[in-house]
C-alpha positions in Angstrom: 12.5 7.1 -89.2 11.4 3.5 -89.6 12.2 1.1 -86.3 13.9 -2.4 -86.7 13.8 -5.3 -85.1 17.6 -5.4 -84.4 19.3 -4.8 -81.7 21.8 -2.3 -81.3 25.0 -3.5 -82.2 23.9 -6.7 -83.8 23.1 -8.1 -87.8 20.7 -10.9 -85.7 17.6 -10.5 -86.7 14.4 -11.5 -83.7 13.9 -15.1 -84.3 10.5 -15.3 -86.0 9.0 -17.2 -82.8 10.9 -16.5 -79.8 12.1 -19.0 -77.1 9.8 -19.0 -74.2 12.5 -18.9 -70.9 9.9 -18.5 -68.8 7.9 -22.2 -69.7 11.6 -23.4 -69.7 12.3 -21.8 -65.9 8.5 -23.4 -65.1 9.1 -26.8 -66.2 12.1 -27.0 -64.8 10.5 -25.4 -61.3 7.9 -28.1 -61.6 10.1 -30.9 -61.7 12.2 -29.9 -59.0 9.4 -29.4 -56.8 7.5 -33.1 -57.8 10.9 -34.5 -57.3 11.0 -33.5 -53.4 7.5 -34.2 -52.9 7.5 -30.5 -52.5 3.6 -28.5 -52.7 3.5 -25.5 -54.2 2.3 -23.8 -51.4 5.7 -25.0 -48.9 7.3 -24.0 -52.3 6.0 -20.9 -51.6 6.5 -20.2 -47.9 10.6 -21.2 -48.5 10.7 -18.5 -51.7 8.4 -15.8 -49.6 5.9 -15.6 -52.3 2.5 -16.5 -52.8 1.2 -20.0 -54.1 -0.4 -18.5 -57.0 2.6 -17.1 -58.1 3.9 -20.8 -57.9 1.0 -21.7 -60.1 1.4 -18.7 -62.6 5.8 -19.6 -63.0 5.3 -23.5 -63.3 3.1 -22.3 -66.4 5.6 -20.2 -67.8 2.9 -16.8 -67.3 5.2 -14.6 -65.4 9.0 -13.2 -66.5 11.1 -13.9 -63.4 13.2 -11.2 -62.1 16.7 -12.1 -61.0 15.7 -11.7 -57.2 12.6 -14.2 -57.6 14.6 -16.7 -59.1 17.5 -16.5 -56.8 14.9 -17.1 -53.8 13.3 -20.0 -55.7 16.4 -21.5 -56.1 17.6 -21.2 -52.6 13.9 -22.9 -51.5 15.8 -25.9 -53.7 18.9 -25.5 -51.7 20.5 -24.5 -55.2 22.3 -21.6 -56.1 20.8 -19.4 -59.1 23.6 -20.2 -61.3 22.7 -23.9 -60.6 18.8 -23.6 -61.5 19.5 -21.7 -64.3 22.1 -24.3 -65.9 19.2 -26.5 -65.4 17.0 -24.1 -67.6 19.8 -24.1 -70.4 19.5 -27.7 -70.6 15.9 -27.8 -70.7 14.8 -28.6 -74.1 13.3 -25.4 -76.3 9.7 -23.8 -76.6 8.9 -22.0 -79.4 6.2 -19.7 -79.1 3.6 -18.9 -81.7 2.0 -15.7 -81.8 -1.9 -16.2 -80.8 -4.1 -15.9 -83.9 -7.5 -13.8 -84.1 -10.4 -15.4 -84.0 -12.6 -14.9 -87.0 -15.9 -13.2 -87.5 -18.5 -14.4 -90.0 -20.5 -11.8 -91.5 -23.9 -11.8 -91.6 -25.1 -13.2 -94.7 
Protein backbone atom coordinates (compact mmCIF):
# COMPACT_ATOMS: atom_id res chain seq x y z
CA UNK A 1 0.00 0.00 0.00
CA UNK A 2 1.77 3.18 -1.14
CA UNK A 3 2.29 6.02 1.93
CA UNK A 4 1.40 9.71 1.40
CA UNK A 5 2.58 12.69 2.50
CA UNK A 6 -0.89 13.76 3.89
CA UNK A 7 -1.99 13.87 6.98
CA UNK A 8 -4.79 12.10 8.18
CA UNK A 9 -7.75 14.02 7.81
CA UNK A 10 -6.37 16.75 5.56
CA UNK A 11 -6.24 17.57 1.40
CA UNK A 12 -2.85 19.77 2.48
CA UNK A 13 -0.17 18.54 0.92
CA UNK A 14 3.75 18.85 3.02
CA UNK A 15 4.92 22.15 1.90
CA UNK A 16 7.78 21.36 -0.52
CA UNK A 17 10.34 23.05 2.04
CA UNK A 18 9.16 23.13 5.40
CA UNK A 19 9.25 26.06 7.93
CA UNK A 20 12.07 25.78 10.25
CA UNK A 21 10.20 26.63 13.97
CA UNK A 22 13.12 25.81 15.58
CA UNK A 23 15.65 28.71 13.78
CA UNK A 24 12.47 30.88 14.34
CA UNK A 25 12.29 29.82 18.39
CA UNK A 26 16.41 30.42 18.18
CA UNK A 27 16.37 33.79 16.75
CA UNK A 28 13.96 34.82 18.66
CA UNK A 29 15.95 33.20 21.98
CA UNK A 30 18.93 35.14 20.74
CA UNK A 31 17.46 38.40 20.65
CA UNK A 32 15.92 38.21 23.86
CA UNK A 33 18.93 37.18 25.53
CA UNK A 34 21.32 40.13 23.60
CA UNK A 35 18.54 42.42 24.65
CA UNK A 36 19.17 41.83 28.53
CA UNK A 37 22.71 41.63 28.19
CA UNK A 38 21.96 38.12 29.17
CA UNK A 39 25.12 35.19 28.39
CA UNK A 40 24.19 32.13 27.41
CA UNK A 41 25.60 30.42 30.11
CA UNK A 42 23.30 32.71 32.98
CA UNK A 43 20.72 31.82 30.19
CA UNK A 44 21.38 28.59 31.02
CA UNK A 45 21.65 28.36 34.86
CA UNK A 46 17.79 30.32 34.93
CA UNK A 47 16.44 27.50 32.30
CA UNK A 48 18.39 24.48 34.23
CA UNK A 49 20.15 23.41 31.11
CA UNK A 50 23.39 23.32 29.82
CA UNK A 51 25.16 26.29 27.74
CA UNK A 52 25.63 24.15 24.83
CA UNK A 53 22.21 23.51 24.58
CA UNK A 54 21.90 27.42 24.55
CA UNK A 55 24.25 27.35 21.66
CA UNK A 56 22.62 24.32 19.81
CA UNK A 57 18.61 26.25 20.19
CA UNK A 58 19.89 29.89 19.20
CA UNK A 59 20.94 27.86 15.99
CA UNK A 60 17.79 26.40 15.42
CA UNK A 61 19.69 22.44 15.83
CA UNK A 62 17.45 21.13 18.40
CA UNK A 63 13.30 20.66 18.39
CA UNK A 64 12.21 22.16 21.69
CA UNK A 65 9.91 20.14 23.79
CA UNK A 66 7.09 22.05 25.45
CA UNK A 67 8.80 21.69 28.96
CA UNK A 68 12.21 23.28 27.57
CA UNK A 69 10.53 26.06 26.13
CA UNK A 70 8.30 26.87 29.00
CA UNK A 71 11.59 27.00 31.31
CA UNK A 72 13.31 29.23 28.69
CA UNK A 73 10.69 31.42 28.71
CA UNK A 74 10.32 31.73 32.44
CA UNK A 75 14.46 32.54 32.49
CA UNK A 76 12.84 35.70 30.33
CA UNK A 77 10.26 36.32 32.93
CA UNK A 78 7.71 35.49 30.00
CA UNK A 79 5.14 33.02 29.95
CA UNK A 80 5.28 30.28 27.03
CA UNK A 81 2.35 31.59 25.39
CA UNK A 82 4.16 35.01 25.36
CA UNK A 83 7.57 33.61 23.72
CA UNK A 84 5.79 31.73 21.40
CA UNK A 85 3.61 34.74 20.05
CA UNK A 86 6.97 36.17 19.57
CA UNK A 87 7.98 33.07 17.38
CA UNK A 88 4.71 33.54 15.29
CA UNK A 89 5.71 36.96 14.44
CA UNK A 90 9.16 36.09 13.64
CA UNK A 91 9.60 36.31 9.99
CA UNK A 92 9.77 32.62 8.05
CA UNK A 93 12.67 30.14 7.17
CA UNK A 94 12.36 27.96 4.55
CA UNK A 95 14.47 25.07 4.61
CA UNK A 96 16.12 23.42 1.70
CA UNK A 97 16.90 19.91 1.73
CA UNK A 98 20.90 19.52 1.88
CA UNK A 99 22.19 18.35 -1.55
CA UNK A 100 24.86 15.47 -2.12
CA UNK A 101 27.96 16.26 -2.91
CA UNK A 102 29.28 14.94 -6.24
CA UNK A 103 31.90 12.43 -7.06
CA UNK A 104 34.04 12.66 -10.20
CA UNK A 105 34.91 9.50 -11.68
CA UNK A 106 38.13 8.68 -12.56
CA UNK A 107 38.88 9.41 -15.96
Amino acid sequence: MPTSTRAAGTNRKRPRHPIDHSARLGRVVQRLREEQEMSQETLADLAGIDRTYVSMLERGLHRVSLELAAAVAGAFDLTLTQLMERVDREPKVKVKPARRAQTKSPS
